[in-house]
C-alpha positions in Angstrom: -9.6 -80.4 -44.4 -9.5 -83.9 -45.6 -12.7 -85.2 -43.3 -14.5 -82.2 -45.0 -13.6 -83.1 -48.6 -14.7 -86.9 -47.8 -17.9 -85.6 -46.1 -19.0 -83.9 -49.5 -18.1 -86.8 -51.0 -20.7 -88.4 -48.9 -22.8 -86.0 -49.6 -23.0 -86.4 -52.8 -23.5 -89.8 -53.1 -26.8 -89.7 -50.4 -28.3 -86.6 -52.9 -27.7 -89.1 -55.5 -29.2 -92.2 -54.3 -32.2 -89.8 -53.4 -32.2 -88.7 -56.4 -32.6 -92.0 -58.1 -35.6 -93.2 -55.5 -37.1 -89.6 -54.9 -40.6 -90.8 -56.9 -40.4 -94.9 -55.9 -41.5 -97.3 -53.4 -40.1 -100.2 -52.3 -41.7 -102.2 -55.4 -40.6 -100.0 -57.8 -37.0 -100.1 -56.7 -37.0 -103.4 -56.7 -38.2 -104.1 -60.1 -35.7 -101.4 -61.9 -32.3 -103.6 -61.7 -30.2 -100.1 -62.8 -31.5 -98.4 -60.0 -30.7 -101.1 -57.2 -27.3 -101.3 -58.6 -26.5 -97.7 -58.7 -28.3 -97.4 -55.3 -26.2 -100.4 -53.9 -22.7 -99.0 -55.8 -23.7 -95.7 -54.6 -24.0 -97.2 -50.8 -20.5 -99.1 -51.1 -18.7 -96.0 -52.0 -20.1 -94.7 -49.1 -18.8 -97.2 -46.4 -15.7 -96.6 -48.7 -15.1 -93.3 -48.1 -16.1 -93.2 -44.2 -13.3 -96.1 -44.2 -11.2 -92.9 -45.1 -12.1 -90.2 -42.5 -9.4 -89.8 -39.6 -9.9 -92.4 -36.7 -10.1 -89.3 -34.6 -12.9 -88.1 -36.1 -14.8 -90.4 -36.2 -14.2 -91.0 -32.1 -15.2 -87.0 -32.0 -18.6 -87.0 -33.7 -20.1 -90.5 -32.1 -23.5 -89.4 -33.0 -22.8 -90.4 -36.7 -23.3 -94.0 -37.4 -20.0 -94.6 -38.6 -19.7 -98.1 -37.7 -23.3 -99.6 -39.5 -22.0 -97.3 -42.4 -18.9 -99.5 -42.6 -21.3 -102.7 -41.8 -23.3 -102.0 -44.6 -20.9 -101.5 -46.8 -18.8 -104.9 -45.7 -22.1 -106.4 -46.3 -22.7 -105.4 -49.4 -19.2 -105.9 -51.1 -18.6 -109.5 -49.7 -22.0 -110.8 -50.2 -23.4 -109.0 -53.5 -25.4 -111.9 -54.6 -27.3 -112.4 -51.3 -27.8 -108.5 -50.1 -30.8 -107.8 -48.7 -33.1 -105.2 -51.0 -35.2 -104.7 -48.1 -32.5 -103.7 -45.9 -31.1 -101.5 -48.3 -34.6 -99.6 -48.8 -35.2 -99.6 -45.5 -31.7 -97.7 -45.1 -32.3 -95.3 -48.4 -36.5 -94.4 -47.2 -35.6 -94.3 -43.5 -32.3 -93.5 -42.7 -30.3 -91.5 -45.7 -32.2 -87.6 -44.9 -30.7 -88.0 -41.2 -27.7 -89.1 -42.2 -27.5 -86.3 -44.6 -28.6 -83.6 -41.9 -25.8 -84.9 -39.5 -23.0 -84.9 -42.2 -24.3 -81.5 -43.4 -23.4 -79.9 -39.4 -20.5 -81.5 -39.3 -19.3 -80.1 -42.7 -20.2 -76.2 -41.4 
């Protein structure tokens, strides 16, 4: 019950960072300052929350990328000032759907 409540808390923050970038490209992400902060905040709570799920489950569903989640995140909180914009489009254009897909079984 707990992993499921986190996983909709995951949830929610990907529909929200696609939200922000549904109608962007990489330039105009990073020109608007809001939305890379609110992307990047939005990212950390993220690695947050997977910090939260039982070590159990996360050993049970290895097709999830739990451990570049918690990378990314560990990136992002000790190094604010030098994180990488492209990385972090790269992750929100390429990578956040699939993530969203996999969570999404998981949570049925």
């Amino acid at each position: 019950m707990k992993n499921q409540r986190i996983l909709r808390k995951i949830i929610s923050y990907i529909d929200t960072i696609l939200a922000y970038t549904k109608d962007v490209d990489y330039k105009g992400f990073e020109e608007n300052r809001m939305m890379v902060e609110a992307c990047i905040f939005n990212l950390s709570q993220i690695g947050e929350l997977v910090n939260k799920l039982e070590k159990q489950y996360i050993l049970d569903n290895p097709e999830v990328p739990w451990f570049k989640i918690r990378g990314l995140r560990n990136r992002i909180i000790h190094d604010y000032e030098g994180v990488n914009l492209v990385l972090i489009w790269e992750v929100i254009a390429s990578d956040l759907e699939e993530l969203r897909d996999q969570l999404k079984k998981l949570k049925e």
